[in-house]
N, C-alpha and C positions, 0 to 999 in steps of 0.2 A: 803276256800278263793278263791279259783282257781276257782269253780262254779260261786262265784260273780262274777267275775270279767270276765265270759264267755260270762254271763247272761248281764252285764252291757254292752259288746261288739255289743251282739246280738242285744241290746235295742235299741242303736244306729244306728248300720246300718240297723235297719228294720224302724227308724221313719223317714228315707233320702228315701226312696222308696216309698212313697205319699208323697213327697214335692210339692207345690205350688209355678208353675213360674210364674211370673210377666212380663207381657209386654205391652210396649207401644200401644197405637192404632195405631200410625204410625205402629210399627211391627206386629201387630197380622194384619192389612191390609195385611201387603206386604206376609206375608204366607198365607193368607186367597189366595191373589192373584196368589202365584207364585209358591205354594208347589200341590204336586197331596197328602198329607195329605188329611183325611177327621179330621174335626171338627165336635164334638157337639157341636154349640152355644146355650146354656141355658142361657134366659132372664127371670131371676124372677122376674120380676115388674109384676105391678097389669096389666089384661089383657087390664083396660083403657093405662096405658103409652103404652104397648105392641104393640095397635093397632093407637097409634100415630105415630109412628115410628120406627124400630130394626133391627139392624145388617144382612142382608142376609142371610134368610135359616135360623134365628132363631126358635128354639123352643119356649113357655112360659109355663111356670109351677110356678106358683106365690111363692115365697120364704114361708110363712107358710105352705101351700100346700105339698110342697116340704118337709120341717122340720119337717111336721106331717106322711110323707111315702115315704121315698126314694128309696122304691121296684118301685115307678113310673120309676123310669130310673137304674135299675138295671140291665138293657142288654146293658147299657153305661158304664157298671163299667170296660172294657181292653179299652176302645176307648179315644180318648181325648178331655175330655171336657172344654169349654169354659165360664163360668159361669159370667154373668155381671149383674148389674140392673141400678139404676141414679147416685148413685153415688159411691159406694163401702159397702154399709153397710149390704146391704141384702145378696151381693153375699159373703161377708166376712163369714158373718155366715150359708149360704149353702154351701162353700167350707170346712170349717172347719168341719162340718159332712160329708163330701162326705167322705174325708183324712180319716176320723177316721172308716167310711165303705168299706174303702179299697179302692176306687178307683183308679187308678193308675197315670192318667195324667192328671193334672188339672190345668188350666191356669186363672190367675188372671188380670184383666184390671186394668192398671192405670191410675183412674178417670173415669172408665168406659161410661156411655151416654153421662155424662156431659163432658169431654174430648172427646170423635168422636164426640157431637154434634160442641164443638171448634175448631175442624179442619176441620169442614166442610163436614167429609166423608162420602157417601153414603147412605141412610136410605131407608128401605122398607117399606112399608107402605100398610094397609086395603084398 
């Protein structure tokens, strides 16, 4: 019983260790701005959104792409990545396999393009 209930402990605090933060664009702006952090920003929209407009210093790696071999960014797995695409769906399920491949820091956008496209903030562009 004592083994369960080890094992049960360990399960736990090893699934808090890839947890996935959530922040605002207002917030991921003002660290993007004010932290000497580096960021990986991973945009997995299709490389048309991609080159419509994205986040500064984005990467693109199309979320199937991504889903189909995530040794693509496997020298990203201690770094912290920023993962977004239009609206939350794609990056929902590229983070949900980063987490489960271990990656360590992985940050989630709330409302991702479609909320920074609503406040107006910054976009680079082709």
């Amino acid at each position: 019983m004592r083994g369960v209930l080890t094992l049960l402990i360990l399960l736990l605090f090893s699934s808090n260790l890839h947890a996935i933060e959530l922040l605002t664009v207002k917030e991921l702006k003002k660290e993007l701005d004010q932290t000497d952090q580096t960021f990986i920003l991973l945009d997995v929209r299709t490389i048309e959104e991609f080159n419509s407009g994205r986040i500064k210093n984005s990467i693109n790696i199309p979320h199937d792409l991504l889903l189909s071999d995530t040794s693509l960014i496997a020298g990203y797995k201690n770094e912290t990545v920023v993962v977004y695409c239009r609206s939350g769906k794609r990056a929902s399920l590229v983070l949900e396999r980063l987490s489960d491949e271990g990656f360590r820091t992985l940050i989630d956008i709330d409302g991702d393009m479609l909320a920074w496209n609503s406040a107006n903030l910054p976009l680079e562009k082709e």
